[in-house]
C-alpha positions as CSV (number, residue, x, y, z in Angstrom):
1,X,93.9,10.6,82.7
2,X,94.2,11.5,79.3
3,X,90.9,9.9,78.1
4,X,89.5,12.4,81.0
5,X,91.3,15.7,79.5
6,X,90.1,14.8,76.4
7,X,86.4,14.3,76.9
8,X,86.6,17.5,79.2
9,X,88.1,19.7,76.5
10,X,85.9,18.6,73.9
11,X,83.1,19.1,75.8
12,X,82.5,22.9,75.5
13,X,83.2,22.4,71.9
14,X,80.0,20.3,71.6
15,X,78.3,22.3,73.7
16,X,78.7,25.2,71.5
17,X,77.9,23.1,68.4
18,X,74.9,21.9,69.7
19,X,74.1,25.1,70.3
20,X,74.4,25.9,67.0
21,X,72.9,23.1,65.4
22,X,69.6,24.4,67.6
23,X,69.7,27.7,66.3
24,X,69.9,26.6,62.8
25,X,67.3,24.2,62.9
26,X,64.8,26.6,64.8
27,X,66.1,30.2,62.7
28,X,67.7,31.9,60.1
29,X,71.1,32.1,59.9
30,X,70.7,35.6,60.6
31,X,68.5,35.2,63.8
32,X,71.2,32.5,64.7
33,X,73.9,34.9,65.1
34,X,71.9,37.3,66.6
35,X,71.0,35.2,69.2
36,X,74.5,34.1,70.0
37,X,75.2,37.7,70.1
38,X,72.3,38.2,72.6
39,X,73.9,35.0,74.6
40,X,77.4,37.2,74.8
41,X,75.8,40.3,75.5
42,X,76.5,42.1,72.2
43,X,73.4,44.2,71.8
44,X,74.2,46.1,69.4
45,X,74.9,43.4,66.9
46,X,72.2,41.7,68.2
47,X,69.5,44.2,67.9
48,X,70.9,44.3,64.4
49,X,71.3,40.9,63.3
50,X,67.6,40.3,65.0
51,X,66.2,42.4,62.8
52,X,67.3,40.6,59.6
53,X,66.0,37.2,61.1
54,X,62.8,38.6,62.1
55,X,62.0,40.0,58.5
56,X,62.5,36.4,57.4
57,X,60.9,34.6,60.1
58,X,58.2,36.6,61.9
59,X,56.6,34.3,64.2
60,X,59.9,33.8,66.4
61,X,58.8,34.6,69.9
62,X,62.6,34.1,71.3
63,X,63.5,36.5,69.1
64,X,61.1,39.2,69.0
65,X,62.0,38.3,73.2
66,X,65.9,39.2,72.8
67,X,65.6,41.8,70.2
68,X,63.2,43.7,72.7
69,X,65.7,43.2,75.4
70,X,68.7,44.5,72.8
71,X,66.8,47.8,72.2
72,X,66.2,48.5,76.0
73,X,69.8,47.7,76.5
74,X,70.9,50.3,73.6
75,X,68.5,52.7,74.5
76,X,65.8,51.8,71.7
77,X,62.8,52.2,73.9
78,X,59.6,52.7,71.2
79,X,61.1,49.9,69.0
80,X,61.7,47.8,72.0
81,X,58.4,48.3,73.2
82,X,57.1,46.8,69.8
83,X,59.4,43.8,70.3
84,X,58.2,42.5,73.4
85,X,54.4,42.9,72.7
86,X,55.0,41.0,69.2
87,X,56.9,38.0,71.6
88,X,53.9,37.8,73.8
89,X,51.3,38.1,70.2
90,X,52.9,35.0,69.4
91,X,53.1,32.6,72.7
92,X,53.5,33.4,76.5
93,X,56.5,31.5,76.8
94,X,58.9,34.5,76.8
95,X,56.7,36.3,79.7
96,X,58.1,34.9,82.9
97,X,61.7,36.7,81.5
98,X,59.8,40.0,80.8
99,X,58.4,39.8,84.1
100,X,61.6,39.3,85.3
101,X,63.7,41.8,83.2
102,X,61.1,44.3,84.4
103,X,62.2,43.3,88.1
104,X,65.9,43.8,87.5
105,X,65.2,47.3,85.9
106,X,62.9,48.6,88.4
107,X,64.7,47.1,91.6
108,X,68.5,48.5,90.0
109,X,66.2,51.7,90.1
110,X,65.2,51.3,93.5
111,X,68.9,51.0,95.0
112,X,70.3,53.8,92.4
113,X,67.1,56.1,94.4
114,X,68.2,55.2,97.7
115,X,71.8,55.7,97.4
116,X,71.0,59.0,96.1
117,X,68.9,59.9,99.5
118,X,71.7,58.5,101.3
119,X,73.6,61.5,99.1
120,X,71.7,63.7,99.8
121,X,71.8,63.0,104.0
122,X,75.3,63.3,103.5
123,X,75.3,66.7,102.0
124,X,76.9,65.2,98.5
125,X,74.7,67.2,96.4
126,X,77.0,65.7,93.2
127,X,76.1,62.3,93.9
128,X,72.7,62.4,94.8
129,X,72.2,64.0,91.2
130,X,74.1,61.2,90.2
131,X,72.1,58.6,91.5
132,X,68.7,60.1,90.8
133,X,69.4,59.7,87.3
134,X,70.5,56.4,87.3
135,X,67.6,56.0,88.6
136,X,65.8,57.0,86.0
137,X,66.8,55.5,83.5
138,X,65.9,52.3,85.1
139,X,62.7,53.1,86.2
140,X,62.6,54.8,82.1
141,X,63.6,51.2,80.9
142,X,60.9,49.1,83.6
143,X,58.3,51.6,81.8
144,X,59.3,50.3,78.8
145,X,59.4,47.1,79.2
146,X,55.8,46.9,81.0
147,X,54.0,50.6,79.4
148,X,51.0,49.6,81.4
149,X,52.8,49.5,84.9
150,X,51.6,52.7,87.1
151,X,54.7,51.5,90.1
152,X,57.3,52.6,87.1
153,X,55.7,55.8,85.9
154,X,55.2,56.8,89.7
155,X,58.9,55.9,90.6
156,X,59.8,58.0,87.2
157,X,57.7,61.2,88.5
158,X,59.2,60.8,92.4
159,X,62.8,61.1,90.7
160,X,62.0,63.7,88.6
161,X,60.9,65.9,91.8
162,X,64.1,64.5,93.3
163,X,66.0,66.3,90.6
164,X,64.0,69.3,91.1
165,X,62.2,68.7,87.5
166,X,58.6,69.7,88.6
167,X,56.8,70.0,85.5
168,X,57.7,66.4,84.4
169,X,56.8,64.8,87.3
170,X,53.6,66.7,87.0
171,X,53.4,65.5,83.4
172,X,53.8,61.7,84.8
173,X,51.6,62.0,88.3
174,X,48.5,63.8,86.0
175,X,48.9,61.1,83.2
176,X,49.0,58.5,86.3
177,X,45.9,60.2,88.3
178,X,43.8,60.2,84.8
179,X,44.1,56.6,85.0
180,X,43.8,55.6,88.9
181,X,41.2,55.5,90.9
182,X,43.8,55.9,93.9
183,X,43.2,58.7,96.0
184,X,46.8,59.2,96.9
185,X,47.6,59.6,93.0
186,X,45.4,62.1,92.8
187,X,47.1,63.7,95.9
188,X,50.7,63.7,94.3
189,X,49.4,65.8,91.4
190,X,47.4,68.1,94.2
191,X,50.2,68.4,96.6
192,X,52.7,69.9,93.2
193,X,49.9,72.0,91.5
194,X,48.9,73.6,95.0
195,X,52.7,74.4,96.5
196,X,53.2,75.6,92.6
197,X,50.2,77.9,93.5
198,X,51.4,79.0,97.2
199,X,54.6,80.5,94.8
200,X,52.6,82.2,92.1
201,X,50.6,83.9,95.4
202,X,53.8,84.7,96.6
203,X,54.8,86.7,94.0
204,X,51.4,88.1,93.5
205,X,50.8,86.6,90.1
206,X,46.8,86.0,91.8
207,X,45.7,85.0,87.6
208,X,48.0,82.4,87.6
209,X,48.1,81.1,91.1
210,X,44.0,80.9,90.8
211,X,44.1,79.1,87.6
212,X,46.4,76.6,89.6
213,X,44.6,76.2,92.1
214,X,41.3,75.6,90.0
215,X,43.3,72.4,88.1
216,X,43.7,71.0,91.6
217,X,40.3,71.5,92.0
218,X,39.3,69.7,88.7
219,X,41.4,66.6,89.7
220,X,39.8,63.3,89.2
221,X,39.3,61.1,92.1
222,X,40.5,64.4,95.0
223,X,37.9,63.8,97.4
224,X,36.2,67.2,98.2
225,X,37.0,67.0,101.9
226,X,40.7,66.4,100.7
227,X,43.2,69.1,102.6
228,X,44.3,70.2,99.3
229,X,41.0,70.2,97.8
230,X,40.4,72.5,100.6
231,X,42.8,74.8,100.8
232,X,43.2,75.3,96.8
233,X,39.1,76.4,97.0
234,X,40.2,78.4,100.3
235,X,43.5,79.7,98.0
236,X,41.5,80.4,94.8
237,X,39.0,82.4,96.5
238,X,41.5,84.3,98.0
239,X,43.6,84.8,94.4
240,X,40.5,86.2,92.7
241,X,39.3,88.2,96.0
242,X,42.9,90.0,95.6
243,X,42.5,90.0,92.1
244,X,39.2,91.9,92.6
245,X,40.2,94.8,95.2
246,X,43.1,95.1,92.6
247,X,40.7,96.2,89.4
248,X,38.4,98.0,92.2
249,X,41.5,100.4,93.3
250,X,42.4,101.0,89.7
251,X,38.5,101.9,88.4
252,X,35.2,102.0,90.5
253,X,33.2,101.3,87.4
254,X,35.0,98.5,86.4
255,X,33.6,95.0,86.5
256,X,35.7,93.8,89.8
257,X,32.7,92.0,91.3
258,X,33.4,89.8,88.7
259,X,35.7,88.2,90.3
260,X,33.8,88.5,94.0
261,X,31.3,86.3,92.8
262,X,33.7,83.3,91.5
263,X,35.6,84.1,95.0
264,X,32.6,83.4,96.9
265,X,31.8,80.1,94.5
266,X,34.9,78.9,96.0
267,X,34.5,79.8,99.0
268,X,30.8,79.0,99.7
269,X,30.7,75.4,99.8
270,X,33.7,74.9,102.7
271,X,31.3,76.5,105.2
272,X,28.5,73.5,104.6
273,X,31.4,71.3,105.1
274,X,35.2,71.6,106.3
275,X,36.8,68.9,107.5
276,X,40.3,71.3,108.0
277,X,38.9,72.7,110.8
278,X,41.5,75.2,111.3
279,X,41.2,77.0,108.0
280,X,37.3,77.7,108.8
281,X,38.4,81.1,110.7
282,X,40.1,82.1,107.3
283,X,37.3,81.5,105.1
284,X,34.5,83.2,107.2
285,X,37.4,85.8,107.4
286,X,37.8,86.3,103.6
287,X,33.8,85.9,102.8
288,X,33.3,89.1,105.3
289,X,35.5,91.2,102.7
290,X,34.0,89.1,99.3
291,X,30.5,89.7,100.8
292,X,30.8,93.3,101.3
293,X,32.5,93.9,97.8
294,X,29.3,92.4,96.5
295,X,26.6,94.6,98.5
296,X,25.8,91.6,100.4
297,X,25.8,93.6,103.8
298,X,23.2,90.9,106.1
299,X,25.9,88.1,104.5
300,X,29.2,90.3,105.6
301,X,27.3,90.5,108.8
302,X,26.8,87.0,109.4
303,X,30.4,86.3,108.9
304,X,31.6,88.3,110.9
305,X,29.2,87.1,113.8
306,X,30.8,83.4,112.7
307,X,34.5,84.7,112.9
308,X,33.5,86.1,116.4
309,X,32.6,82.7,117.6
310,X,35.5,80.9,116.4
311,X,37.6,83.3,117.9
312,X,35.6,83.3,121.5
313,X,34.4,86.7,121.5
């Protein structure tokens, strides 16, 4: 029995010499601690301990690895960025824990976003906030750890509309649509630049709302037959039709048919072909008034005889 306690409490003691004797043979002494400090989850003195074994030996893939992971855990993000692709520069053999450090971040993310729709059902507007940003910062740090992942970037911009930030998720869905070739990317950035529009018409700022409604327009990969393709070219003929009758009621003389003529480039092409059926009433509607602004009176004409037939007259 006491030949048994003794080789079981020696045993962690070798253990932990062994482990030292490996660090020493394969790093620096200051890489060595740095990596123990990694081991006990000290990331602060492990980032910094890291970094003085790195400047002496460069090519250590581990520890490029674990300093990477220190500066995500302390908040370090460009440096840790850095870290990891230098890791992978050298060997592979670190990717499989990347891969999987990316998981943990982006899954703890996942939860953090449900719980905070849970919240939100629940009516605990507190916690919801609560767990939206949580859940940000996780998707932030999977971002980080992978830059080139579009599922973190688009996880980051859905929680920034949770937390009612529009104009950053904006920032992240047009960055993301400038790089996909995904149609329903390019509908995330339609869907917030066209409801930011339907405001700006609400308040009758028709300048602004058109020029929103003309970036929707300009959106890579929105398919023209798109329902927010279409109603931004229905919506933007509409802004610069108001727009128009506006400068017309001020002065006669001014130049008003100005911005007649762009309201019927808008509106022009949805009569060849509109797949929103339901809006075509609207358009022939609005191209009777844009028409007859612009002298066009056999055009006006013909719209109206179109509006007629949709409404059964």
């Amino acid at each position: 029995m006491k030949k048994s306690k003794l080789i079981f409490s020696v045993l962690p003691f070798v253990i932990f010499a062994l482990s030292v004797l490996y660090f020493h043979g394969c790093s620096s002494a200051e890489s060595t601690t740095g990596k123990l400090a990694f081991q006990q989850k000290d990331f602060v003195k492990a980032e910094m301990e890291l970094k003085k074994g790195l400047s002496i030996d460069q090519n250590d893939d581990e520890g490029w690895f674990m300093l990477g992971y220190s500066q995500v855990e302390n908040g370090n993000y460009a440096e840790a960025q850095k870290s990891f692709k230098r890791s992978l520069s050298i060997s592979n053999n670190f990717n499989d824990k990347i891969q999987a450090y990316w998981v943990e971040k982006f899954n703890q993310g996942a939860r953090d976003f449900k719980s905070g729709i849970e919240s939100e059902e629940k009516k605990n507007t507190e916690a919801a906030q609560t767990y939206y940003k949580n859940a940000l910062k996780n998707f932030e740090e999977s971002s980080v750890i992978f830059p080139d992942s579009l599922k973190s970037f688009s996880a980051m911009g859905e929680t920034y509309l949770a937390l009612g930030n529009t104009d950053k998720a904006l920032e992240i869905f047009s960055d993301i649509a400038s790089k996909s070739t995904n149609k329903l990317d390019a509908e995330r950035v339609a869907k917030i630049l066209f409801e930011s529009g339907l405001g700006m018409m609400s308040t009758k700022n028709y300048s602004a709302a058109s020029e929103t409604f003309k970036k929707v327009l300009a959106i890579k990969n929105l398919p023209r037959d798109d329902e927010y393709y279409e109603t931004s070219a229905y919506n933007n003929g509409l802004a610069l039709a108001k727009m128009g009758e506006d400068m017309r009621v001020k002065d006669e003389n001014s130049n008003y048919k100005q911005y007649f003529s762009e309201a019927l480039a808008s509106l022009e092409p949805l009569t060849v072909s509109l797949k929103k059926k339901d809006l075509e009433k609207q358009v022939y509607e609005l191209l009777i008034s844009v028409y007859a602004n612009l002298g066009m009176t056999d055009k006006a004409q013909d719209a109206l005889k179109k509006k007629q037939e949709l409404e059964g007259k």
